[in-house]
C-alpha positions in Angstrom: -33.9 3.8 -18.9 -31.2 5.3 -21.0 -29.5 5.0 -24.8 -26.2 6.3 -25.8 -24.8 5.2 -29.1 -27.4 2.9 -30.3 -27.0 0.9 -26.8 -29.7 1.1 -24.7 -30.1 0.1 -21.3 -33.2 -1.8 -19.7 -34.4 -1.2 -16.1 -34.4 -4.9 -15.4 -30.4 -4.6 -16.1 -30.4 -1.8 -13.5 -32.4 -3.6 -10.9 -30.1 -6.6 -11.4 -27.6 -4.6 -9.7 -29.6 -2.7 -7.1 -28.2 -3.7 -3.7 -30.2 -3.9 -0.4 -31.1 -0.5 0.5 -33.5 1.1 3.2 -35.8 3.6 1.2 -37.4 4.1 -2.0 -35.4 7.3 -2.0 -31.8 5.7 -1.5 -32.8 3.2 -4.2 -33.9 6.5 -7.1 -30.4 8.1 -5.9 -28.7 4.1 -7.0 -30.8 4.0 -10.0 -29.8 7.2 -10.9 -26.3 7.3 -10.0 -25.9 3.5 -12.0 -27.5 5.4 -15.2 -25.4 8.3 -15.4 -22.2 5.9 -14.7 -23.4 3.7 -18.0 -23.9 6.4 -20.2 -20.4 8.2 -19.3 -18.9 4.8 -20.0 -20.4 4.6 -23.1 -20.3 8.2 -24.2 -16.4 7.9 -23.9 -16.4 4.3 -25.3 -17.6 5.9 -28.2 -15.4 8.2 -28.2 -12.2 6.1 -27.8 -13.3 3.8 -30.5 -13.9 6.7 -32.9 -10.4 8.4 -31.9 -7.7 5.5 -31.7 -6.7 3.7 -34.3 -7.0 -0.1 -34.7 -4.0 -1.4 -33.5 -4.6 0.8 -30.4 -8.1 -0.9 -29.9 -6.7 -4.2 -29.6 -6.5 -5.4 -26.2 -7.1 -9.1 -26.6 -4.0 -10.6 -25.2 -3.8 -8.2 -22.3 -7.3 -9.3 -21.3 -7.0 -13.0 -22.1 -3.8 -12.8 -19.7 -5.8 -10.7 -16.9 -8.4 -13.1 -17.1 -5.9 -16.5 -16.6 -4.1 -14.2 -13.3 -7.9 -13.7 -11.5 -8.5 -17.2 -12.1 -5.1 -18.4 -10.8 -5.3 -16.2 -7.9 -9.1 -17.7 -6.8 -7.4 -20.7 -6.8 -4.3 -19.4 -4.6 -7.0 -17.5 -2.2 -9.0 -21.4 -1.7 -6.1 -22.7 -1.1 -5.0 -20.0 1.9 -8.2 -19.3 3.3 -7.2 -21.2 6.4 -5.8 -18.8 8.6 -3.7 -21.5 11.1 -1.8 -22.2 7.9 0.2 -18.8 9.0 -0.1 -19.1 12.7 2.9 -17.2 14.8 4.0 -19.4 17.9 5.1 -17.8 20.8 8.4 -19.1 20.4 8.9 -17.4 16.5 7.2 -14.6 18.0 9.6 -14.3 20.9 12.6 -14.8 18.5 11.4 -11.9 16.4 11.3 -9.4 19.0 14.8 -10.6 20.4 16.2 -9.5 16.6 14.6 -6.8 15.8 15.4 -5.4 19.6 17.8 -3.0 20.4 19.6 -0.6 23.1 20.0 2.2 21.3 16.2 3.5 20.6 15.5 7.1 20.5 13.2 8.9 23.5 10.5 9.5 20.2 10.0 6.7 17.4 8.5 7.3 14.6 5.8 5.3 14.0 3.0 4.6 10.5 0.2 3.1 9.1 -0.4 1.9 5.5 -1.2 -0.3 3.0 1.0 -1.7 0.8 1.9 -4.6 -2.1 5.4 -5.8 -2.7 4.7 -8.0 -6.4 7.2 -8.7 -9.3 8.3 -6.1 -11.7 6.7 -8.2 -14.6 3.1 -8.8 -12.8 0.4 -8.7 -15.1 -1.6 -7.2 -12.0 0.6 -4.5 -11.0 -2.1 -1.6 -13.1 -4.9 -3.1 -11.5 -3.5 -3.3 -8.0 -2.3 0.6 -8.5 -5.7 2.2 -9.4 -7.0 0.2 -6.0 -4.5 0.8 -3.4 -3.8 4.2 -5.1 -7.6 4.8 -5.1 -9.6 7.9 -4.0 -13.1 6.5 -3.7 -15.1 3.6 -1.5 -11.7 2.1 0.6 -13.6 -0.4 1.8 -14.5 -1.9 -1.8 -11.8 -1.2 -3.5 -9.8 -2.9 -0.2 -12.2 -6.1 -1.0 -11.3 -5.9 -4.4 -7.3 -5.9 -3.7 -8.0 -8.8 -1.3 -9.4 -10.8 -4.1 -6.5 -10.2 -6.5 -3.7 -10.2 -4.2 -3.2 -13.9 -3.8 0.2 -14.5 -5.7 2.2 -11.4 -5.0 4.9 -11.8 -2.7 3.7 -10.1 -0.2 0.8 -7.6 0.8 -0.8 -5.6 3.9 -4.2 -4.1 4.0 -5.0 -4.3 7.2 -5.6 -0.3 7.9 -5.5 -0.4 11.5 -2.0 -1.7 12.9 0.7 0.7 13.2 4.3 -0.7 12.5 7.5 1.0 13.5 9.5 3.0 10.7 12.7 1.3 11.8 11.2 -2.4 11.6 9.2 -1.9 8.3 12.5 -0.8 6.7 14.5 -3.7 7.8 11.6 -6.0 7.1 10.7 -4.9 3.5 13.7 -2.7 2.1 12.1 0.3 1.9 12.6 3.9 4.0 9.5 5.7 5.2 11.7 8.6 5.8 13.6 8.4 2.1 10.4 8.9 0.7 9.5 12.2 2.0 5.5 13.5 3.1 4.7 11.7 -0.2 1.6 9.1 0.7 1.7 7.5 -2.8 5.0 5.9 -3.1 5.7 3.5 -6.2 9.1 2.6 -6.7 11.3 -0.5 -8.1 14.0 -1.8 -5.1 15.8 -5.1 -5.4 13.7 -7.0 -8.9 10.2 -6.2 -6.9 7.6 -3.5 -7.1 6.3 -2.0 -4.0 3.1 0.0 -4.2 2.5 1.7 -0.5 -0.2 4.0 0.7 1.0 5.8 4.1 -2.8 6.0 5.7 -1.2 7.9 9.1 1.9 8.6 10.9 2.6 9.8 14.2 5.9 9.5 17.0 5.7 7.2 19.6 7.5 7.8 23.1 9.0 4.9 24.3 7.6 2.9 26.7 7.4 -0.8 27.7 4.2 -1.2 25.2 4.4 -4.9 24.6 1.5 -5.9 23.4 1.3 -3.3 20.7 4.9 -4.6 19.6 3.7 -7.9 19.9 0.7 -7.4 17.4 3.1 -6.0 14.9 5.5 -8.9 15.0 2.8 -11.1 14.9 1.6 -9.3 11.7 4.9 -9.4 9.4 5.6 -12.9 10.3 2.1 -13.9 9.3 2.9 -12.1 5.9 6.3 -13.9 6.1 4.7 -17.7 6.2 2.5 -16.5 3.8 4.4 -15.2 0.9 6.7 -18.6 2.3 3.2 -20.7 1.6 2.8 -19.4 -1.8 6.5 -20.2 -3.3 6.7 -23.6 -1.8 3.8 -24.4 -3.4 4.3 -22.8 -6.5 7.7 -24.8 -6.6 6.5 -28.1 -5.2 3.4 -28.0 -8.4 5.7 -27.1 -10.5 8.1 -29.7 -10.1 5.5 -32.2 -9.6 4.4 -31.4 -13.5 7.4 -32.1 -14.2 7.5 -35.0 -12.4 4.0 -36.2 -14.4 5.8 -35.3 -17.5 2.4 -32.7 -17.8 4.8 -29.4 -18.9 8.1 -29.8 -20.5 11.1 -26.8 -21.4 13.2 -26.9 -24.3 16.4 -25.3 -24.9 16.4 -22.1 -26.5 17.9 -21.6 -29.8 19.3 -18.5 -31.8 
């Protein structure tokens, strides 16, 4: 269907990507879309490897070390794809809105929506995770693809539809909405973590007695709360049981 430097690229390789489609016509526009994506990739492929010099070719341990993370976050994701592992009670729930409550709330709150990732300053992850939360293109995808990578960062929401309170998000995750300006692209370092956050919406809420929607959005930061909870107990607990087994050992370091 297509060469570009001495590759060349079969139709079977094309169909084996074709997706479920409704008419011959959607399928050509695929087709065609898929081989003019492959022969830009290669063109500047080429190009790169003609233009940089070796030791800026080499990419070996970077990949190796992207490869171990996916593999270790599959693993994280089997292990907390059962959704009462981060069940709120009533109780915790209650407790929450009794902190975060207070007497002395403006007539007009301001209120958000985003997407965000709070990971370590040394994750491998963190260029990957930017192009996709950062991205431009297919949200839903490249939200699917964030899912599938974000198991061990400390904590992440995707969710596009809840709205959370400026006031509570700051307290919760030591960041200010306001600090940050109209900005909806915000990647800064706070405390030894990264956050990555994409403001999707904003808008000022009167107050009312709206329960139920504060409810939801308690119910949604403590779920992240057990969760990032789940993930360094366990990584803690493994740890010390390799110990334990005598499977990993550390050694003093010497100068």
């Amino acid at each position: 269907m297509a060469e570009a430097y001495h590759h060349k690229l079969y139709e079977s390789e094309v169909m084996r990507q074709l997706p479920p489609l409704n008419s011959k016509e959607d399928t050509l526009l695929f087709m065609e879309q898929w081989v003019d994506d492959w022969i830009l990739r290669h063109t500047l492929l080429a190009l790169a490897k003609k233009e940089l010099l070796q030791k800026e070719q080499e990419f070996s341990n970077q990949m190796a070390q992207y490869k171990e993370q996916l593999l270790i976050n599959a693993y994280l994701q089997k292990i907390s794809s059962d959704a009462t592992l981060f069940e709120v009670s009533r109780s915790e729930l209650q407790d929450f809105l009794n902190e975060t409550k207070t007497d002395e709330l403006p007539e007009y709150r301001e209120m958000v929506k985003l997407n965000y990732v709070k990971l370590s300053v040394h994750s491998k992850l963190y260029a990957k995770i930017k192009s996709l939360i950062f991205s431009d293109s297919d949200r839903v995808k490249e939200l699917q693809e964030l899912e599938q990578i974000c198991a061990d960062t400390i904590e992440y929401s995707i969710d596009s539809d809840h709205w959370f309170y400026n006031d509570v998000i700051e307290k919760e995750f030591s960041f200010s909405i306001s600090e940050k300006g109209n900005s909806e692209k915000i990647d800064f370092v706070q405390n030894g973590y990264r956050y990555l956050v994409l403001i999707l919406d904003k808008k000022q809420q009167r107050q009312t007695h709206q329960v139920l929607e504060d409810r939801k959005m308690a119910q949604a930061l403590l779920q992240q709360q057990k969760r990032a909870a789940f993930f360094s107990n366990f990584q803690d607990s493994v740890v010390q049981k390799a110990f334990l087994k005598r499977k990993v050992a550390k050694y003093p370091v010497s100068y």
